[in-house]
N, C-alpha and C positions, 0 to 999 in steps of 0.2 A: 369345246371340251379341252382341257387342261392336257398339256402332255405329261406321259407314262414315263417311268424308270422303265428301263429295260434290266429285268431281273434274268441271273443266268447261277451257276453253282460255280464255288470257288475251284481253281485250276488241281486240288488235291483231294477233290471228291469223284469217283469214278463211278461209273454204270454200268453193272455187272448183269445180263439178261440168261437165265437156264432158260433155254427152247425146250426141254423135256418134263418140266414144271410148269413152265410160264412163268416163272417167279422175276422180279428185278430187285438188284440190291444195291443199294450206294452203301457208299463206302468211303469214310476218309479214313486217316490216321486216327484219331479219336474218336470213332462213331460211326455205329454200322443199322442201316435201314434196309427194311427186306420188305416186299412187297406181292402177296400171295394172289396167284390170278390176277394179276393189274388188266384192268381194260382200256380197250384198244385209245381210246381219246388220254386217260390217263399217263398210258405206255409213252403216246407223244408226246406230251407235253415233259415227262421227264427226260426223255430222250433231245428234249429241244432246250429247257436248261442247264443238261449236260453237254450240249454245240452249239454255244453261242447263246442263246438268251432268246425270250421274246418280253413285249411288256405284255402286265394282267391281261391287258383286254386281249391280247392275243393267244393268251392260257388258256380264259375263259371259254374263249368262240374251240379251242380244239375239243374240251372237256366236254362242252354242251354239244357240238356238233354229232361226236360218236357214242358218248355215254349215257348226256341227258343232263336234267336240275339235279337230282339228287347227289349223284356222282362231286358235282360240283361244288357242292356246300360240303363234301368230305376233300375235295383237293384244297380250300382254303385253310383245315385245319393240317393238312400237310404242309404247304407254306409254312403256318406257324413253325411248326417241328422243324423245318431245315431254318426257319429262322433262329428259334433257339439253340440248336447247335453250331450254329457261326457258319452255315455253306451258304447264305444267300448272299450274291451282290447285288449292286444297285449301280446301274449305265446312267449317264446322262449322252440323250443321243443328238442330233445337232443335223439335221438335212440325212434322217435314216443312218447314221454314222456315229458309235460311241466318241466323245471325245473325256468321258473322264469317267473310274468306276472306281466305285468303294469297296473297298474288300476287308471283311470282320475279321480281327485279327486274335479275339478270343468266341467261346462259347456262350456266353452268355450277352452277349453283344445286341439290343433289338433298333434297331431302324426307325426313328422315331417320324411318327404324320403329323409334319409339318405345316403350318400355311404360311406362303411367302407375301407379304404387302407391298404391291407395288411400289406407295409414295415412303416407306420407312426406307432407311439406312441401313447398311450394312458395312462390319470394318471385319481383320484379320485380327485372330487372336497373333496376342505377339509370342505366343508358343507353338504355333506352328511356323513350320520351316516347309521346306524342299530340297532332294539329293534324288543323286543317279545312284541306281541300283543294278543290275544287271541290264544296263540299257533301258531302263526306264526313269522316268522322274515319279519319284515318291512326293506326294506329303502327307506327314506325320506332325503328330501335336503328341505331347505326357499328358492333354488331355480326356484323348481319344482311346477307344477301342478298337477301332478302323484305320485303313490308311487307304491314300487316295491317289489312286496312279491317275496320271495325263496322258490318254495317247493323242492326242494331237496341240497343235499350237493355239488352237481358241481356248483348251484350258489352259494352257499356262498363261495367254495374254489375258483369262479372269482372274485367274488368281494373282497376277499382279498388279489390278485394278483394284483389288478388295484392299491392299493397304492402306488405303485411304478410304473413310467414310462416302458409301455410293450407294444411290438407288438404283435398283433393276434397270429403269429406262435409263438412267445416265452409263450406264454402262453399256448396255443396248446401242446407245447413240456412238458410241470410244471405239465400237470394235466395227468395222463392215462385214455387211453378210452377217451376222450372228441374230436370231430373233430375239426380242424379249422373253419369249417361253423357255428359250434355252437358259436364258440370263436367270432365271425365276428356277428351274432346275438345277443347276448349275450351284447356287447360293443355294436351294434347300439341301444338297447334297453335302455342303461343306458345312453349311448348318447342324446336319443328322451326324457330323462328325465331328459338333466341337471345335470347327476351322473357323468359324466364324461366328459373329453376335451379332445382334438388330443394338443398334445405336442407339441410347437412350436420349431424351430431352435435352440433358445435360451436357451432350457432345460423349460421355462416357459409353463403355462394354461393362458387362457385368463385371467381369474379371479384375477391371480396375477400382469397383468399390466394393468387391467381396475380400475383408482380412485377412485372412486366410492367403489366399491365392496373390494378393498382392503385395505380399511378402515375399513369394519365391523365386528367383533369376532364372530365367529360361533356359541357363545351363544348369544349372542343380535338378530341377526339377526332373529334367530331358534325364539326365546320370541316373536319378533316382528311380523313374517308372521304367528305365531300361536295363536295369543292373537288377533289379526283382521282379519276378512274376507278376502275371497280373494284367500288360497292358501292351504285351506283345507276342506274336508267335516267333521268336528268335530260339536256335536251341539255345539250348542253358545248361547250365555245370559241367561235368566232367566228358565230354563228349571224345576227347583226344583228336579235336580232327585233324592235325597236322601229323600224326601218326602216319607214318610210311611215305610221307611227302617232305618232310622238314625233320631232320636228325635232331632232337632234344638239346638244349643246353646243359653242360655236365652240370653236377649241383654242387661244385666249386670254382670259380671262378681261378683263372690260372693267375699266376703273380704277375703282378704286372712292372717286375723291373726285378734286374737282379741283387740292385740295394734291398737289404732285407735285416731289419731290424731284432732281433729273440727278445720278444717280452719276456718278463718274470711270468711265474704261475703260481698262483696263491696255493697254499695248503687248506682245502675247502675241508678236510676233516677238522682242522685246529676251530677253525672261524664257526663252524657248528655249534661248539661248545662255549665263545667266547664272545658270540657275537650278539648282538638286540635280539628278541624275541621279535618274532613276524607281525605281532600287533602291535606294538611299540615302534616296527618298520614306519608298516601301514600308517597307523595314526600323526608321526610325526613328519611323513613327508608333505615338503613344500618345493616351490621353485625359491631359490636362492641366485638372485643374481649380482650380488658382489662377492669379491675374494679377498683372500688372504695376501699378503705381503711375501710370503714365502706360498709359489704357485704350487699345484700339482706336479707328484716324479710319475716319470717314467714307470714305475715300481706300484705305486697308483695308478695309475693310464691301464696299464697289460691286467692288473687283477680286475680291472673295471670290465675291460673286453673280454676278458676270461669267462667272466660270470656273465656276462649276457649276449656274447653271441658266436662264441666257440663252436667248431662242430663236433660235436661229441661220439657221435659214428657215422660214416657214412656207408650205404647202404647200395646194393645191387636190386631193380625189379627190373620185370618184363617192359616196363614202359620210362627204363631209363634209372638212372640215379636221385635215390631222394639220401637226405641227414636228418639225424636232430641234435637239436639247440637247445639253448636253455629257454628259448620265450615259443609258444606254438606257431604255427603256419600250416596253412590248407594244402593238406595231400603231404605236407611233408617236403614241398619243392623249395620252399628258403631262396625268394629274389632278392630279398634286400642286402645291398651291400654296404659297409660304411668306410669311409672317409672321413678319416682323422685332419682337421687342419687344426696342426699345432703352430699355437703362439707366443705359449709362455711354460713350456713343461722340462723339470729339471731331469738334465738328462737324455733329452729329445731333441734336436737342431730343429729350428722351426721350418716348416714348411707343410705341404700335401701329402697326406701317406694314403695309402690303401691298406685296410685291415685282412690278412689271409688267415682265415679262422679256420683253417685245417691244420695250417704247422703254428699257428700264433704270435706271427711277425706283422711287423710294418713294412710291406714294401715303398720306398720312396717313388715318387713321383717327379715333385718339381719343390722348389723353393718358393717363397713368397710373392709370385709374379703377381703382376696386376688383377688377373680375375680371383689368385686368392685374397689378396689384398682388400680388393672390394667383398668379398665374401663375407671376411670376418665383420668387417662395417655394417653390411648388411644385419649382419647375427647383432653386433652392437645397438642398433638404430631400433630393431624388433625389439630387442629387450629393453629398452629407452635408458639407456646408461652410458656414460661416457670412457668408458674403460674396455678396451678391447678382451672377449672373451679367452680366457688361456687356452681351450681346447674347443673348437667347432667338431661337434661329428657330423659327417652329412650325410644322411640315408639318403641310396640310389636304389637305384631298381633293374633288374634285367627282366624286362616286362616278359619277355617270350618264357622263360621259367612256366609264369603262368597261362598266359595266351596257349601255348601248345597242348593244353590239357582243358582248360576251362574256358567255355563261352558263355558270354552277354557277361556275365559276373566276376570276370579277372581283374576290371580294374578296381570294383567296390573292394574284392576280399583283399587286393592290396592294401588298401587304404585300412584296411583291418589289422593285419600283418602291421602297419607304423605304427597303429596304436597300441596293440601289445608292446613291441617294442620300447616305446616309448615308459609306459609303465614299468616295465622290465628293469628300463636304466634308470628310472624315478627309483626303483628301490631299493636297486643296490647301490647307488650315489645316499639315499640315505643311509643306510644299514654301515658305509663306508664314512660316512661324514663329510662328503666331498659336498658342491656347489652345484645342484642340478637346474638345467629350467628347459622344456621342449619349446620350439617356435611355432607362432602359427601359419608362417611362410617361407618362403626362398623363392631363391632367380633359378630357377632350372638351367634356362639360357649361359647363367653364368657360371654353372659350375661346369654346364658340357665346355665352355670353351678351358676352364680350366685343365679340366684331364684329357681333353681332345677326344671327346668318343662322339660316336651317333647320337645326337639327340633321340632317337626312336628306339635305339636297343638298349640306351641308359641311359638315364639320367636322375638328376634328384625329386624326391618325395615327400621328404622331412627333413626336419634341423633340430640339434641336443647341442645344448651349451652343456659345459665341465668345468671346472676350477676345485681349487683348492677352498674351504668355507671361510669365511672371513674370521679375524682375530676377535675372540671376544672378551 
């Protein structure tokens, strides 16, 4: 006889028993079962995969011993039911001892009955990984609905076997002490989880000649099924958990030097009446990446930042300081900061500014050291032009902005946040006649060494080139 899962209920489902009814109720966070007069074989068997687990056959013999057949073919369709709502796991046990359990990490999750072939192969998808968790080792696949905790060391010495094409016995043979039946559990568990694939003739896994899927980098993919719903129990959006533990960031950045440049401020009543119409904006933007002979002033620079990312009020709540802007952002918290490196603006001494879009200055920074130097090169090189960009703006981020209000999704909605941005300064660079073009990378690395900050509390996101438009 083939060995059993040891089936047990997830750590967030409880068992709730009235003695003045008889009734039992489970209970998670999402979903609640109630159970009217449960009989005594019944009562145990929920009660035993609520403390720890048995496998089927040992469900079975409780159900049959006190209640009978019939009883029994109505606990199977229970099963089903905690299957569908995501509380059942599944042990793989190893000498009477779990050494690895799956745990459904949505609702709709079912446990697929697998058969393992001895003489076939098995490899690791290369999108599953492993990490410590509260003292545990995870793994987790953006393929998966599941994730699969290890508590002892025989699973983690199989899952580091499975990187390489193996069969059951050859693995069997790699570890001492470990049986084949475990070996054969063990791979169908990580199977039922998308951890793994049966090797094809070809030396291939599906995943490698499925289009689709092998088009995706294991870090996009990992960003993408973790930043949305769908393929994890993580909370998500506005949870505030750093509330009453971690004081908010104000939602102005303090200046960061006492050099402090006073932009001009455009007359936004005049430019209403004399300026392109919005579809005529729209329609005619492009990236422009050459300039003119006579660069952007200063007088240009300040009206640019004026209109796209001024604070325009700033605002008191209970959960801290939010502004608004001329471009939107989620909840109102406004991380991105920018950074002006000027190279060629009349009017401006070149060097690193920081933009304080509360009073509408440039605070200075540093002059054209090496990492801005390289910076601009960078911006050059991106846009394939030999002419150093007049104006680099570097969008930064002070990630906790978001972090302290938003989980699982603070980093996508950032990356949402640049893109407004971006469009933002595409349109008033058009609507101004200046030279726009956004990049599709940068050195993070080398801007933190520029301004000297934490890498972790900020750094950069995005890159805007600026100029004057070329003489036509």
């Amino acid at each position: 006889m083939s060995q059993q899962f040891l089936l047990s209920f997830k750590a967030d489902v409880s068992l709730i028993e009235s003695e003045a009814k008889g009734h039992l109720v489970l209970r998670s966070p999402n979903h609640s079962l109630t159970f009217k007069q449960a009989q005594l074989g019944l009562k145990t068997a929920l009660r035993t995969l609520a403390d720890g687990g048995a496998t089927l056959a040992e469900l079975n013999q409780m159900i049959q011993q006190d209640d009978g057949e019939l009883p029994l073919l109505r606990f199977y369709t229970h099963l089903q039911r905690f299957s569908n709502v995501g509380w059942l796991c599944h042990s793989v046990l190893d000498e009477g001892r779990a050494i690895a359990i799956a745990i459904p990490l949505t609702s709709d999750y079912q446990f697929p009955q697998i058969e393992i072939a001895v003489e076939s192969k098995y490899r690791l998808s290369r999108f599953a990984y492993g990490h410590q968790a509260e003292g545990q080792l995870l793994l987790e696949s953006p393929l998966s609905q599941t994730q699969v905790q290890l508590l002892d060391w025989k699973g983690a010495a199989l899952f580091s076997l499975l990187a390489t094409p193996q069969s059951c016995d050859q693995v069997a043979k790699a570890i001492p002490g470990i049986s084949l039946e475990t070996v054969k559990q063990f791979v169908k568990l990580l199977l039922g989880a998308q951890m793994v694939s049966e090797v094809g003739e070809e030396g291939t896994i599906p995943e490698q000649t499925n289009p689709a899927l092998a088009q995706w980098e294991f870090h996009d993919l990992l960003f993408h099924s973790r930043s949305r719903q769908g393929r994890h129990a993580n909370s998500f959006g506005g949870t505030y958990r750093f509330s009453g533990k971690i004081e908010p960031l104000p939602a102005v950045k303090s200046p960061v030097s006492a050099e402090g440049i006073e932009l001009p401020t455009p007359d936004l009543e005049t430019l209403k009446t004399t300026e392109a119409s919005f579809t005529q904006v729209l329609e005619t933007r492009k990236s422009i990446r050459k300039y003119g002979e006579i660069p952007i002033s200063a007088q240009q620079l300040g009206e640019f930042l004026y209109r796209c990312a001024r604070v325009k009020q700033l605002l008191q709540t209970e959960y801290g300081e939010i502004t608004l802007r001329p471009y939107p952002s989620g909840g109102a918290l406004y991380e991105l900061e920018l950074y002006p490196i000027v190279s060629n603006c009349a009017g401006i001494a070149a060097g690193l500014y920081h933009y304080q879009p509360l009073t509408h200055q440039l605070c200075r920074i540093s002059s054209r050291t090496q990492p801005v130097e390289l910076l601009l090169d960078d911006a050059r090189k991106a846009m394939g032009q030999q002419a150093i960009p007049q104006v680099l703006l570097v969008i930064a981020a002070r990630f906790q902005r978001l972090t302290w209000k938003y989980e699982s999704m603070a980093y996508a909605l950032m990356l949402k946040h640049v893109g407004v941005l971006y469009q933002t300064m595409y349109l008033v660079a058009t609507a101004m006649k200046l030279a726009p073009c956004s990049l599709g990378c940068g050195n993070s690395d080398l801007f933190t060494q520029a301004i000297g900050n934490d890498y972790y509390a900020e750094t950069s996101v995005g890159e805007f080139v600026l100029g004057s438009q070329p003489n036509t």
